[in-house]
C-alpha positions as CSV (number, residue, x, y, z in Angstrom):
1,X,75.4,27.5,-19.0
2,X,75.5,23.9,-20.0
3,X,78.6,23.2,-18.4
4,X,77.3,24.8,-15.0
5,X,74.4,22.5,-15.3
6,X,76.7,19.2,-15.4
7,X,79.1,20.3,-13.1
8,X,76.3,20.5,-10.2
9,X,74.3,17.4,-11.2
10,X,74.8,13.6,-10.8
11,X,73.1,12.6,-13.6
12,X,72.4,13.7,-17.0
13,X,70.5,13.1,-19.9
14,X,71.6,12.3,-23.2
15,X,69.1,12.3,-25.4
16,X,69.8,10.7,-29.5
17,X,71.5,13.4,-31.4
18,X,72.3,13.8,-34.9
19,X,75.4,10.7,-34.4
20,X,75.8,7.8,-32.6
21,X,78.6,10.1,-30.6
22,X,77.3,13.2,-29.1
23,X,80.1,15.4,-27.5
24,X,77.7,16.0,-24.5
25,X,78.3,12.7,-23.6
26,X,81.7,13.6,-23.1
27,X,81.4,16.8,-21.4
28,X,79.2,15.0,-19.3
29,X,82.1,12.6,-18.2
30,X,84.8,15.3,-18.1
31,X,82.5,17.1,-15.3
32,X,82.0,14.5,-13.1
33,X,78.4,13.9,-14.2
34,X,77.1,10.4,-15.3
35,X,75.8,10.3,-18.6
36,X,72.1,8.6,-19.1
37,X,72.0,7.2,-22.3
38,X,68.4,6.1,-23.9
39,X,69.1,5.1,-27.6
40,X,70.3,1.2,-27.6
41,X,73.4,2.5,-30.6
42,X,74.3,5.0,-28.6
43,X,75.1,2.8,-25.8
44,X,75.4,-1.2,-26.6
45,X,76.6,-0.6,-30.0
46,X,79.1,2.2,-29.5
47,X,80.5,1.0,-26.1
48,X,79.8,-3.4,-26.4
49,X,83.3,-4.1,-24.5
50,X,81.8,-1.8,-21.4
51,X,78.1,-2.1,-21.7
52,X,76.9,-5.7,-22.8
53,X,73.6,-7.3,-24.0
54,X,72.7,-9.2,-21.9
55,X,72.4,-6.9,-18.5
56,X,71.1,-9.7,-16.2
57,X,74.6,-11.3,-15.9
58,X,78.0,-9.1,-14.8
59,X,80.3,-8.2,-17.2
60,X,83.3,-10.3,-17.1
61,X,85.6,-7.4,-17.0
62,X,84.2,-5.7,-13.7
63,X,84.6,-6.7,-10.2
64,X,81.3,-8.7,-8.5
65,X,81.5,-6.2,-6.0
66,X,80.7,-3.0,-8.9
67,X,78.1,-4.7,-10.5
68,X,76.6,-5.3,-7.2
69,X,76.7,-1.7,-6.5
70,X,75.3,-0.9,-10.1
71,X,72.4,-3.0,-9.2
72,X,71.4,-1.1,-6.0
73,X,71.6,2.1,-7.8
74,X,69.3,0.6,-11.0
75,X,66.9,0.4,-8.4
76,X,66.8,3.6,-6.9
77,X,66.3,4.8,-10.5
C-alpha cells in the first residue's frame, strides 16, 4: 500500500524514525517521489556534501540555473 502511495505522489513525508536513515527515504527516491525531510540530522548531517547550512547561498556543486528552480518551488511550498 505504501509503495502505491509513493508511486502516485510528488512529494512525501519523512517523518524522524528510530535512525538518522529511514529506508522510506529511499523507497521514496526509488519511486520517483521526493522525499520531505523535517529533522535537521536526518538531512544536513546525513547528506552535508548535497544539502548545506547555510541555504541562502547555492551550493557550489549545482548549477545557478537548479538552485534557481529550487527557489521557485520553496515558494510554492
Amino acid at each position: 500500500h505504501v509503495t502505491k502511495v509513493f508511486l502516485t505522489s510528488h512529494f512525501c513525508m519523512q517523518p524522524p524514525g528510530d535512525s538518522p536513515t529511514r529506508r522510506s527515504e529511499f523507497d521514496s527516491l526509488v519511486a520517483g517521489c521526493i522525499p520531505v525531510l523535517f529533522h535537521p540530522s536526518t538531512a544536513y548531517l546525513q547528506y552535508p556534501k548535497h544539502l548545506p547550512r547555510n541555504t541562502t547561498s547555492p551550493p557550489q556543486n549545482r548549477p545557478r540555473g537548479a538552485w534557481r528552480r529550487y527557489r521557485t518551488l520553496q515558494r510554492h511550498l
